[in-house]
TIVEXDREN-182338 format. One line per field, with one value per atom (N, C-alpha, C): atom name; residue number from 1; x, z negated, y; residue in one letter. Coordinates in steps of 0.1 Angstrom, whole numbers, padded with zeros to 4 digits, m for minus. Last residue first. Layout:
a CA, ...;
k NUM, ...;
xx X, ...;
zz Z, ...;
yy Y, ...;
r A, ...;
//
This chain:
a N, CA, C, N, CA, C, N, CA, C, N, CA, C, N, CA, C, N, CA, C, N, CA, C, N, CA, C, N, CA, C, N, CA, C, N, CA, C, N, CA, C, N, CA, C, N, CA, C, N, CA, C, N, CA, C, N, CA, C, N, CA, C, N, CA, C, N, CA, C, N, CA, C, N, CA, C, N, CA, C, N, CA, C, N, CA, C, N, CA, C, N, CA, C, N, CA, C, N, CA, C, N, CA, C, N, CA, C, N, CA, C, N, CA, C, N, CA, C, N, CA, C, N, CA, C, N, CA, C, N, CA, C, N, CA, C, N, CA, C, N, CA, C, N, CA, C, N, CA, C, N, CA, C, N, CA, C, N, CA, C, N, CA, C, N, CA, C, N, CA, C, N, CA, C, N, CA, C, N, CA, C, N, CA, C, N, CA, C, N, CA, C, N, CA, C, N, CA, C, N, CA, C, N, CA, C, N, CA, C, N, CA, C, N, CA, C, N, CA, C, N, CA, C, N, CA, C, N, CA, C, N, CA, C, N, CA, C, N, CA, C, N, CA, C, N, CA, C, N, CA, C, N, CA, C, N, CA, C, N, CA, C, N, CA, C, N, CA, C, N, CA, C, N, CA, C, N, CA, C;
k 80, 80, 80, 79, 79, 79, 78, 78, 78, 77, 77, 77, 76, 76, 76, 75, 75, 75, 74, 74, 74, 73, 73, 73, 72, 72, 72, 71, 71, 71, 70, 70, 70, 69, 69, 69, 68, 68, 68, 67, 67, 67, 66, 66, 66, 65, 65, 65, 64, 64, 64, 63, 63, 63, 62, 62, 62, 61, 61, 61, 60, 60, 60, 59, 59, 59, 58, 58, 58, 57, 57, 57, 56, 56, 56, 55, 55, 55, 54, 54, 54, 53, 53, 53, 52, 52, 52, 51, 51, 51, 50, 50, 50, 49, 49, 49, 48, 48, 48, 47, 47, 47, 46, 46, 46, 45, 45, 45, 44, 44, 44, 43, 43, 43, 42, 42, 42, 41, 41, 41, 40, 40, 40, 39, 39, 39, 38, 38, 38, 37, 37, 37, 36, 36, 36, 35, 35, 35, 34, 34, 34, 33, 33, 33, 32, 32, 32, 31, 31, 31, 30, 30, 30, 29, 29, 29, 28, 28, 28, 27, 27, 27, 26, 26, 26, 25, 25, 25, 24, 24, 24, 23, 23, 23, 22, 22, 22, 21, 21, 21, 20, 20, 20, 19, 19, 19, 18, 18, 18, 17, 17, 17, 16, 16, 16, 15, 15, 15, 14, 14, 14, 13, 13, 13, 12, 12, 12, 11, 11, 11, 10, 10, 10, 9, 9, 9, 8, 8, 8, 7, 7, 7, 6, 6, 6, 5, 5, 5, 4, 4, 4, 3, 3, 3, 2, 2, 2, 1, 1, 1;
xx 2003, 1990, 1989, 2010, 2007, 1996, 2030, 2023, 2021, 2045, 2048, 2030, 2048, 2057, 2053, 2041, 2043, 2053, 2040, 2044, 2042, 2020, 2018, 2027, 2032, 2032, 2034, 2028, 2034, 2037, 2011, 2017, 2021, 1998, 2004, 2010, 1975, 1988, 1991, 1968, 1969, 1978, 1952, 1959, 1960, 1923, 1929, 1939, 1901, 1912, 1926, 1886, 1884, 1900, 1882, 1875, 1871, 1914, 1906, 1895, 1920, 1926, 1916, 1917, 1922, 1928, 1893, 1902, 1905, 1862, 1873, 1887, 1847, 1841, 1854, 1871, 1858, 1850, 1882, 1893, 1881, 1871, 1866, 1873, 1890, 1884, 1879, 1900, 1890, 1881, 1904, 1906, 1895, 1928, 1913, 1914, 1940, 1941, 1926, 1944, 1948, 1946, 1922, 1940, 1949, 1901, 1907, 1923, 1873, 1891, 1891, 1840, 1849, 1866, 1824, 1828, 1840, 1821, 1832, 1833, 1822, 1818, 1828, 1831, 1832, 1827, 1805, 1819, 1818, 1781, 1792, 1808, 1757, 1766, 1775, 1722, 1738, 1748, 1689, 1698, 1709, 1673, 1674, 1686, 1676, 1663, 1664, 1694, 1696, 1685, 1706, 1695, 1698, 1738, 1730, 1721, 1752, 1740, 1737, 1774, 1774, 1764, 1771, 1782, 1770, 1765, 1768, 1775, 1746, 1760, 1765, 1730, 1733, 1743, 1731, 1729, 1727, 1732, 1745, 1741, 1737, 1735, 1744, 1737, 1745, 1738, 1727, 1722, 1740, 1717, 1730, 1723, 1702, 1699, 1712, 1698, 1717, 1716, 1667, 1681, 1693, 1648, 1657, 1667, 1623, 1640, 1642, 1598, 1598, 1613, 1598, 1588, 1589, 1617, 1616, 1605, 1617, 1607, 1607, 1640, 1632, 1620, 1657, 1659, 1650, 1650, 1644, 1645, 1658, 1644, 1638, 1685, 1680, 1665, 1691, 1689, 1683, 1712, 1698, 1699;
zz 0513, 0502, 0491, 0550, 0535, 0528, 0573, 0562, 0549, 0603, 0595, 0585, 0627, 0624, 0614, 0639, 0624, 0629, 0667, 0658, 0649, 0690, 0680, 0673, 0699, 0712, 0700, 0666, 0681, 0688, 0640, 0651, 0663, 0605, 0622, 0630, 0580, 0592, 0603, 0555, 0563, 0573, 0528, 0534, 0548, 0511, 0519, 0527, 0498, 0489, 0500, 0520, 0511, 0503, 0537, 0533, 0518, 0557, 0555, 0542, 0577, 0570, 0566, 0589, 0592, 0580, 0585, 0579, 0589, 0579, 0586, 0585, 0558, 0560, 0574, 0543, 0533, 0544, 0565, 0557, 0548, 0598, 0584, 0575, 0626, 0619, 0606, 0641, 0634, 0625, 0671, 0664, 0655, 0680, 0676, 0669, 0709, 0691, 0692, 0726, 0727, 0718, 0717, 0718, 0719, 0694, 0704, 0705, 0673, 0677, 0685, 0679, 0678, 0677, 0688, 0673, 0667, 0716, 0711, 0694, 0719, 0724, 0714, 0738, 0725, 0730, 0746, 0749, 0736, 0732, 0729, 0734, 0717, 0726, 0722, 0712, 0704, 0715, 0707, 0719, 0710, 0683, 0688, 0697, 0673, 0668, 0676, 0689, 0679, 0668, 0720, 0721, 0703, 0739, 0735, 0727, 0765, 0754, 0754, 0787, 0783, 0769, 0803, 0794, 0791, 0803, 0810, 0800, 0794, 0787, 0791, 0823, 0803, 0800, 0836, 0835, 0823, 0838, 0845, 0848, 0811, 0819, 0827, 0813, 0817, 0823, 0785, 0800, 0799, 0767, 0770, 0785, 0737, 0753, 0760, 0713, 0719, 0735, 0708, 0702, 0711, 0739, 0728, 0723, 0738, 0745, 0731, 0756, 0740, 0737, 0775, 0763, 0756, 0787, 0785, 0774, 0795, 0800, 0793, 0788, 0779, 0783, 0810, 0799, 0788, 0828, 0829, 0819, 0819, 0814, 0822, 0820, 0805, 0802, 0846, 0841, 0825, 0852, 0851, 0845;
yy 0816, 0811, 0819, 0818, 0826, 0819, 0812, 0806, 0816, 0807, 0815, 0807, 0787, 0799, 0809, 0757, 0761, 0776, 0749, 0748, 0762, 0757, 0745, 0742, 0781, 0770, 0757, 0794, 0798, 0781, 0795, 0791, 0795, 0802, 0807, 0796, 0798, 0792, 0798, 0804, 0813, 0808, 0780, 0787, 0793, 0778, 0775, 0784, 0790, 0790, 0782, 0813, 0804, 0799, 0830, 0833, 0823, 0844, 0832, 0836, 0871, 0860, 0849, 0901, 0893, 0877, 0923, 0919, 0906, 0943, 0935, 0934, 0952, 0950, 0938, 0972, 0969, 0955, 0982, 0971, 0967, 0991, 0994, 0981, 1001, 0992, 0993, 1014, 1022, 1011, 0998, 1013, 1012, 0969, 0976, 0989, 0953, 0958, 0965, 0937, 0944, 0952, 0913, 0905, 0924, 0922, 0925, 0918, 0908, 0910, 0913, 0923, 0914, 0916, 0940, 0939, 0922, 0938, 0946, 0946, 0901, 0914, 0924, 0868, 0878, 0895, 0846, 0851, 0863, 0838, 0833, 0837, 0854, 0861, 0844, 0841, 0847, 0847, 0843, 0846, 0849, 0828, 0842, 0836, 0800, 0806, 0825, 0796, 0795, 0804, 0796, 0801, 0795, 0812, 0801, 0805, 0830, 0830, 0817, 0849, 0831, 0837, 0873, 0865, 0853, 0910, 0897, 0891, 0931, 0928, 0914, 0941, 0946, 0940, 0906, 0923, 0927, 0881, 0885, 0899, 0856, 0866, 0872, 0817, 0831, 0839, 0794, 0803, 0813, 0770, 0776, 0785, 0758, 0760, 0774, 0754, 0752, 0751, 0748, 0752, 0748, 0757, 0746, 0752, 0786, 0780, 0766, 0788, 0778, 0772, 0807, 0803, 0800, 0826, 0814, 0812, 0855, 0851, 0835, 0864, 0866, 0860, 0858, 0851, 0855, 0878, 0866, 0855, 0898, 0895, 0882, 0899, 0894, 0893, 0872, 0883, 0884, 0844, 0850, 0864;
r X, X, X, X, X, X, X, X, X, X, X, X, X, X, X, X, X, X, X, X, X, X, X, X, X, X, X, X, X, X, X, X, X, X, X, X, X, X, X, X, X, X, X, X, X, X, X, X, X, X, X, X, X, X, X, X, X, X, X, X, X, X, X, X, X, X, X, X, X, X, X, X, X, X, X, X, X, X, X, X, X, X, X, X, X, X, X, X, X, X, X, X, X, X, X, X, X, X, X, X, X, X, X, X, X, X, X, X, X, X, X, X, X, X, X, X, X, X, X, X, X, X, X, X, X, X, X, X, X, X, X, X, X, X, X, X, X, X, X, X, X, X, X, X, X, X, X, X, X, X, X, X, X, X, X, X, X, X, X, X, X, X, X, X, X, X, X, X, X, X, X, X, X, X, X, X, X, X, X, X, X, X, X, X, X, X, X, X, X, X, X, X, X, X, X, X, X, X, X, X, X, X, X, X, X, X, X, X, X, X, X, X, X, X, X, X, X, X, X, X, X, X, X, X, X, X, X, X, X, X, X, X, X, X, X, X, X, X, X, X;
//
């Protein structure tokens, strides 16, 4: 659907799932407002990122829990 046809819903259900497919196409679930579920550009990049701000992105965990890596589900590296 388009994004004004997805503005046209009246009364969307929480976790009502649509695909746009103009302006910024992709997969939206409805959560009191429309949220992107495929990833956009403030997001990670698998092919890197410029310019990222270290005050505001970072790569790690947000709690006292450790930092696990894996390669093909094993264990390859760990920071605590």
């Amino acid at each position: 659907m388009t994004l004004s046809q997805r503005n046209l819903i009246g009364a969307p259900a929480v976790g009502l799932l649509i695909f746009q497919t103009d302006n910024t196409p992709g997969f939206y679930y409805y959560n009191g407002g429309w949220k992107p579920v495929t990833p956009g550009t403030s997001w990670w990049s698998l092919t890197g990122n410029s310019g990222p701000d270290s005050s505001k992105n970072f790569l790690g965990t947000k709690d006292a829990h450790p930092l696990v890596f894996r390669v093909n589900n094993q264990k390859s590296g760990y920071i605590d």
